[in-house]
C-alpha positions as CSV (number, residue, x, y, z in Angstrom):
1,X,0.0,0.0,0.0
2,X,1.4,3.5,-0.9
3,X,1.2,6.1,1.6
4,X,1.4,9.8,1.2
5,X,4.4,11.6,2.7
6,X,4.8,14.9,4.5
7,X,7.3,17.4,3.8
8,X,9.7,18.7,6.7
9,X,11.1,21.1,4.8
10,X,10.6,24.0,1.8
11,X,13.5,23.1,-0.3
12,X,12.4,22.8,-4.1
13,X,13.1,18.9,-3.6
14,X,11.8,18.0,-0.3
15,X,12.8,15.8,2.8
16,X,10.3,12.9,2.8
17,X,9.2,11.2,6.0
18,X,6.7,8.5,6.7
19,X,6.0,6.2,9.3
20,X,7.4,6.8,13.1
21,X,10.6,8.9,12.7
22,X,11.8,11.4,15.5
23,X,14.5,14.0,13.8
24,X,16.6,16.3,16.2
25,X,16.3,20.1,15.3
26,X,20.0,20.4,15.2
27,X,20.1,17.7,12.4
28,X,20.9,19.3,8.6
29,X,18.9,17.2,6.1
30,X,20.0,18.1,2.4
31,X,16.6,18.1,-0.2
32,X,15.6,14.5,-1.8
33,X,16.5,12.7,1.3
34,X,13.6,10.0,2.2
35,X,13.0,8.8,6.2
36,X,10.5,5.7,5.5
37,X,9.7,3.6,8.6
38,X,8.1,0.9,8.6
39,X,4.9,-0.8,10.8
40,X,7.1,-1.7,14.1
41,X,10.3,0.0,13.1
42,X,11.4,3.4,14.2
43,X,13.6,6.4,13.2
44,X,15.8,8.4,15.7
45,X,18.1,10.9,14.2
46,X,20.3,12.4,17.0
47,X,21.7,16.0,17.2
48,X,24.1,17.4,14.8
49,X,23.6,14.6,12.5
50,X,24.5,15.6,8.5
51,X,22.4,13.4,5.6
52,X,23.4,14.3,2.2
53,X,20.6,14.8,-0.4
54,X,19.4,11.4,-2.3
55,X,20.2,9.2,1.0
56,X,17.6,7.2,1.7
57,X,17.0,5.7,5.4
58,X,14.5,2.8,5.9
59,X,14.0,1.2,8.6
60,X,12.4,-2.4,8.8
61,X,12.3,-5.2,11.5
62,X,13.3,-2.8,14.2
63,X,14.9,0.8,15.6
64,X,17.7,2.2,13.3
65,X,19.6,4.6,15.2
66,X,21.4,7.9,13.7
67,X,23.4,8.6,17.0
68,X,25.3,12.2,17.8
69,X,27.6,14.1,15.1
70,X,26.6,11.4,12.0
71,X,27.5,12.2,8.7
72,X,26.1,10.2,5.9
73,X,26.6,11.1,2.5
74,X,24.7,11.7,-1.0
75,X,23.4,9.5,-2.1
76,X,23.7,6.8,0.9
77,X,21.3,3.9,1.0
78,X,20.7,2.3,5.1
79,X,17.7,-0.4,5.1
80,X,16.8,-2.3,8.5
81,X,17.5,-2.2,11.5
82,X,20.7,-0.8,13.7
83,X,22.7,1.6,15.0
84,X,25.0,4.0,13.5
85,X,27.4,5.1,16.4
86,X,28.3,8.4,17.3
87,X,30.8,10.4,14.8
88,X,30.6,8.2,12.4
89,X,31.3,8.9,8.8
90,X,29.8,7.1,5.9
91,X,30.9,7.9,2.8
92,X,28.7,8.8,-0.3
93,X,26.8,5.7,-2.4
94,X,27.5,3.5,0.5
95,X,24.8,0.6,1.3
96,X,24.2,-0.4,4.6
97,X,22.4,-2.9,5.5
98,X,21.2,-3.6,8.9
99,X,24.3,-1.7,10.1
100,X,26.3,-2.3,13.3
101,X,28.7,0.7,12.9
102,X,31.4,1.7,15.3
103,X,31.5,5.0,17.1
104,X,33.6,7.3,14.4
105,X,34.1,4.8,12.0
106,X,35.1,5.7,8.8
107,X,33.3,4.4,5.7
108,X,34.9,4.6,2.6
109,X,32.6,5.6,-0.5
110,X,30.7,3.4,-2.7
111,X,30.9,0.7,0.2
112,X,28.5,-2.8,0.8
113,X,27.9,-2.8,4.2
114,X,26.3,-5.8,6.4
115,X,25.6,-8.0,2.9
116,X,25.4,-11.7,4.4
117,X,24.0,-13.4,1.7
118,X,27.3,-13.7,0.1
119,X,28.3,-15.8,3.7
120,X,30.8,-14.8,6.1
121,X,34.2,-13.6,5.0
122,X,37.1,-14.8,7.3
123,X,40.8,-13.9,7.5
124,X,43.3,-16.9,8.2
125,X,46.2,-16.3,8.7
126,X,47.9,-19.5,9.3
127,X,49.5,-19.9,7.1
128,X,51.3,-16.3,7.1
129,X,54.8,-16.5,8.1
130,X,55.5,-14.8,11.8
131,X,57.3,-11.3,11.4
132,X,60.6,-11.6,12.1
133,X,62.3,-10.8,15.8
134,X,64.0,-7.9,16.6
135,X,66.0,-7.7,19.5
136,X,64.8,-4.6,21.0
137,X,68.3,-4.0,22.8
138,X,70.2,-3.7,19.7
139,X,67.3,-1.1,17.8
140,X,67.0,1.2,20.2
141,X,69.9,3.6,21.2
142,X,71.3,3.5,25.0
143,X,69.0,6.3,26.2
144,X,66.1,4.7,24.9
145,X,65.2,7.5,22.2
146,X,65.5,7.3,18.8
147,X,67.2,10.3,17.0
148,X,66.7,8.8,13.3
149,X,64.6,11.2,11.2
150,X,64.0,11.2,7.2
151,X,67.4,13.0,6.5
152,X,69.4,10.1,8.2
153,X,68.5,8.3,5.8
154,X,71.0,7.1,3.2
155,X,69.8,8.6,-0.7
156,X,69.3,5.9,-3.1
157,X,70.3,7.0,-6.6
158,X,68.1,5.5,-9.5
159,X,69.8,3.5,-12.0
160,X,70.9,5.2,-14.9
161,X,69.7,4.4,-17.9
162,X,71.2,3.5,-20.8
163,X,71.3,6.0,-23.6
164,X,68.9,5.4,-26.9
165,X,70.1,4.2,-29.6
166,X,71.2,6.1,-32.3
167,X,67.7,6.5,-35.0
168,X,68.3,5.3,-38.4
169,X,68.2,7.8,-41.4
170,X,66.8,7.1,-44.8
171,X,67.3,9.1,-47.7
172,X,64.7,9.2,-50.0
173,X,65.8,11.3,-53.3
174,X,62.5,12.7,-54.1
175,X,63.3,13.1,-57.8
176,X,63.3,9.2,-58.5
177,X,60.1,9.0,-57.0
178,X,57.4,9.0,-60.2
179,X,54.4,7.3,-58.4
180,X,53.0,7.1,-55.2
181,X,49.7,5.5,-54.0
182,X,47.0,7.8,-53.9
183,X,48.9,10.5,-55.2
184,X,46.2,11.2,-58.0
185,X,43.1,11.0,-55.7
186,X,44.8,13.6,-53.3
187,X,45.4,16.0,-56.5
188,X,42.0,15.7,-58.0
189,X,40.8,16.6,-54.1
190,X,43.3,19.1,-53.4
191,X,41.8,20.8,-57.1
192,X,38.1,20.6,-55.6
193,X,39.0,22.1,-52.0
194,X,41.4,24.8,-53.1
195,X,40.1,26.2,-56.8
196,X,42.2,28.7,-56.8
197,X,45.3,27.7,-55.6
């Protein structure tokens, strides 16, 4: 069933909101941005919290959070239910689904958050060799500081390369040539573009 939406704001392209959403009055919502919540799901947009315009924000199956300080992108697209910590930063044309996000995480654009249906990723790393010891004694000076800075460093020349070799020359003498391809289909067009000269 379709259900009519009411503007929150005066914008051209409005902010859409339908169903039980509860918006901060610090919050700055950009035009085109739609707040759908469903039957049994709820909204909550905290204070200071930045959506770009063309986000879209729909919650199903339960609360989604927009905690304190948010910033969410153009264009992002968050669907069911979760949190979105404090400070965090989701970059624009990120999807997030049913998001658990980390107070001031980082989301890099164009991201696929929360996407199970592809099964759970793991990292292994067995099979990695361990990084190699250092003895700690032997690294670090006597007084225990390190003076070493970017112009201790020794300069590594690039290789030199070799020089080109030499190009070959070939003279043509011009006045043994009679014939060349195409020659006559140039003149004739050369005639028709320049009459005169």
């Amino acid at each position: 069933m379709l259900t009519k939406f009411r503007s929150v704001s005066r914008e051209v392209v409005p902010v859409h909101v339908d169903g039980n959403v509860t918006i901060d009055p610090s919050a700055a919502i950009a035009p085109g941005v739609l707040l759908q919540a469903e039957e049994n799901s709820r909204i909550t947009i905290g204070a200071g919290v930045c959506i770009g315009a063309g986000t879209i924000v729909h919650a199903a199956g339960g609360n989604l959070d927009i905690c304190l300080g948010v910033c969410l992108g153009r264009g992002v697209l968050i669907i069911g239910s979760g949190t979105i910590a404090p400070n965090a930063c989701i970059g624009a044309g990120t999807t997030a689904i049913d998001p658990q996000i980390e107070e001031g995480a980082v989301i890099p654009t164009h991201s696929l958050i929360g996407d199970r249906s592809r099964g759970e990723v793991s990292v292994v790393d067995a099979d990695l060799p361990p990084p190699p010891a250092t003895n700690v004694a032997q690294s670090a000076p006597a007084d225990g500081w390190d003076t070493t800075d970017a112009w201790d460093t020794p300069i590594v020349e690039p290789p030199v390369a070799p020089p080109p070799a030499p190009i070959a020359t070939i003279e043509i003498d011009l006045n043994a040539v009679k014939s060349v391809a195409g020659r006559a289909n140039f003149d004739r067009l050369k005639r028709h573009l320049f009459p005169n000269g």
